[in-house]
C-alpha positions, 0 to 999 in steps of 0.5 A: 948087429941088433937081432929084429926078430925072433926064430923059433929057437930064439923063442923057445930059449927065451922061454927056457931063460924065463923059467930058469929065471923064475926058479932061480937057476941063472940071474933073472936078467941074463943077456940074451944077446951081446945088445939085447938087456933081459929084465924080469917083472913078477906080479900077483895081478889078476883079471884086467890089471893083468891083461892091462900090465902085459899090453904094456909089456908088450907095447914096451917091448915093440918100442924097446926091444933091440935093446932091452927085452921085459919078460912078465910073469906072474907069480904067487907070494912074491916076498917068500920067493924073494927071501929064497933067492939071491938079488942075482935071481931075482926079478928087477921090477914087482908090483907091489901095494902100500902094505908091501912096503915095510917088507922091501924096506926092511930087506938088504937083499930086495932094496927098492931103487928110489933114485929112478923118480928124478927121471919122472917129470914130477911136476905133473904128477898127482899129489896122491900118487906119490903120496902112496908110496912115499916113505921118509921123503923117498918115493919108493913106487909109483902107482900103475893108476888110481882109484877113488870112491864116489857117491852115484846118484840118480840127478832126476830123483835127487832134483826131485827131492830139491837135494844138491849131493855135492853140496849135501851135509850129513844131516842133509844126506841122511834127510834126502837118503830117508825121504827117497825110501819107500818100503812099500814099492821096494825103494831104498834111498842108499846102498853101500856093498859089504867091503872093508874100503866103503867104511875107511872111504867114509872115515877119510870123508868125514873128516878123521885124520885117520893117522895121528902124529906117531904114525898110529891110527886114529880113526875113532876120534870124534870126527870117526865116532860121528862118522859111524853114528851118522850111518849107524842112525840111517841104516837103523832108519832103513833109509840106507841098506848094505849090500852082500854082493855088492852087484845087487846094490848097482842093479837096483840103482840101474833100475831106480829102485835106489837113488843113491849108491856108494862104489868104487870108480872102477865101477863107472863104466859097468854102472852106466852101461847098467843104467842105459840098458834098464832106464833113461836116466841122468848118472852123476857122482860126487865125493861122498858126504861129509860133515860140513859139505867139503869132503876129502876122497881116498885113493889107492892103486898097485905100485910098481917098483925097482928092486933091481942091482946096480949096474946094466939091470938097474938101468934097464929097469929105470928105463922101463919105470920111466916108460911105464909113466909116460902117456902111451902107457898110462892110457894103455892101462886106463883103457883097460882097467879105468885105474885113472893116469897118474899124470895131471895132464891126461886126466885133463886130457880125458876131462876134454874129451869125456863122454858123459855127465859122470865121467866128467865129474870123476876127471874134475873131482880128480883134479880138484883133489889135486889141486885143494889138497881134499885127499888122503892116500890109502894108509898103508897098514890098513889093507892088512888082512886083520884090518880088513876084517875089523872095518868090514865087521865095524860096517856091518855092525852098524844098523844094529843096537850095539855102540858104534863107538866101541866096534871102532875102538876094536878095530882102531887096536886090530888095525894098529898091531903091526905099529906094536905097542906104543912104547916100541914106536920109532920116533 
């Protein structure tokens, strides 16, 4: 007969179970009873997502658990942990992100389990979803959810202006950006925080194919150095400013000191709650800006991946990767994250429902990508540490007198080092 609930004993065992598990005492996926599979899911989540995962586990286990009980846990330096253990103690299921990859690929003992998307209705998926955590034709992990970066601005100053941001150029940004500054009443036409991701999302836009056909990074090509150039000239022009800490740049935005501003989607919610309690104004967003007009997007987001033995656990962990993607879950994680559904069909479901002018054109700007193909997915290797900090020090570079050109080349070559020289390059 199915246990239905727990006593406090059976509790107070399952806790034991969990840290036994953790520390690598007994198999991370013990048997609690003759019909109830223990899985395990370590994560180094923090603030929403967190919160966001653990609703999901708990929303499983309330569907799933006279049959298969999912225990969450956080946990630092997950790979160290990994490499101490024996595939017996260790988790079935990790949150991973695109630079993890290479580590489980190239460990025997923690193989992801890339069989487990047959049983996705891919079709429905995002192109950029899978995308992400594809290597060699193989998805390896699918994304929780999806982030992307915009251009906010202000519709009545931008109409003012006669300017249409999703329609603009270059010159046509830098033009409006310079004409909405105003030095002597503290107005700035736009705004980018201090992060390493606003440089690489305006590379990817303006057109760079960030990586060339060996796999290595490529964005100091022509279309890069033009990219930088641009933004070099109007933060030189004191039309644009960078932002340290970036919740500057959304305030002033809010209280329509700034007309334009570049942020993450994330950001949505908190900017328009922003703007309706400082002014009445009209937020929209757009892609950002690019050369001709037609901009391609970035977008990234945390994984989630099997790496569980084969047999009873491997199965159980598939069954919970397949809920993990199914409507109930992705919208669990969307309401309290605002990573966006990784499925076609409920970002077209938010897209009916949407509340707002902005939130309207982010669940349209998804679909379009979807559909035009005008994305790119976050290139693995570039969210190392060493990278970021070469394309946060490229950005804050420009607006001085140095070559922009030449900041970029340095962090093409940080950015490439875990590639090797070109000659240890696998065909």
């Amino acid at each position: 007969m199915k246990i239905k609930s727990f006593s406090f004993y059976s509790i107070l065992l399952l806790m034991i179970i969990s840290l036994l598990a953790t520390s690598g005492c007994v198999p991370a996926s013990v048997v609690y009873s003759g019909d109830r599979q223990i899985i395990v899911l370590w994560h180094t989540l923090h603030g929403a997502k967190a919160k966001a995962l653990q609703a999901q586990s708990d929303q499983f286990n309330a569907e799933h658990g006279d049959e298969i009980l999912l225990i969450t846990e956080y946990q630092e330096d997950i790979q160290t942990k990994l490499a101490a253990t024996t595939p017996e103690h260790q988790p079935d299921l990790v949150v991973v992100w695109p630079e993890d990859l290479e580590v489980y690929l190239r460990d025997d003992a923690s193989q992801p389990d890339a069989g487990w998307a047959s049983e996705i209705a891919r079709a429905d998926l995002l192109p950029m979803a899978e995308a992400l955590y594809t290597v060699d034709g193989r998805l390896q992990a699918l994304p929780l959810g999806l982030v992307t970066y915009l251009l906010y601005y202000n519709t009545d100053w931008m109409s003012d202006l006669g300017y249409d941001p999703q329609q603009a150029t270059w010159q046509e940004f830098r033009r409006a950006a310079c004409a909405a500054t105003d030095p002597q009443v503290g107005h700035i036409g736009v705004g980018f925080p201090g992060r390493a991701s606003i440089l690489m999302a305006f590379l990817t836009s303006g057109g760079s194919p960030i990586v060339g056909d060996d796999g290595r990074y490529t964005f100091d090509d022509t279309a890069g150095i033009a990219t930088v150039s641009v933004l070099n000239t109007l933060l030189n022009e004191t039309c644009g400013a960078v932002y340290e800490p970036a919740g500057i740049g959304r305030q002033q935005l809010s209280n329509s000191g700034m007309a334009m501003l570049v942020e993450s989607s994330l950001q949505l919610d908190e900017i328009e709650q922003t703007i309706s309690e400082d002014r009445n104004f009209v937020l929209d967003v757009t892609t950002l800006p690019s050369p001709a007009g037609e901009s391609t997007s970035l977008w990234y987001g945390p994984g989630l991946m099997s790496i569980a033995p084969e047999g009873a656990r491997r199965a159980a962990a598939r069954e919970a990767l397949t809920w993990f993607y199914s409507p109930t879950a992705q919208m669990l994680w969307y309401e309290e994250t605002r990573y966006l559904p990784v499925r076609a069909a409920l970002i077209e479901e938010l897209l009916i429902n949407s509340p707002s002018l902005a939130q309207t054109a982010l669940f349209d700007l998804a679909l379009t990508a979807a559909e035009e193909g005008s994305w790119v997915a976050w290139p693995r290797y570039t969210n190392l540490l060493p990278c970021r900090a070469a394309l946060l020090q490229g950005l804050l570079s420009l607006g001085s007198d140095l070559v922009p050109a030449t900041y970029l080349e340095a962090t093409v070559a940080t950015c490439n080092e875990p590639f090797g020289a070109p000659s240890e390059m696998t065909p």
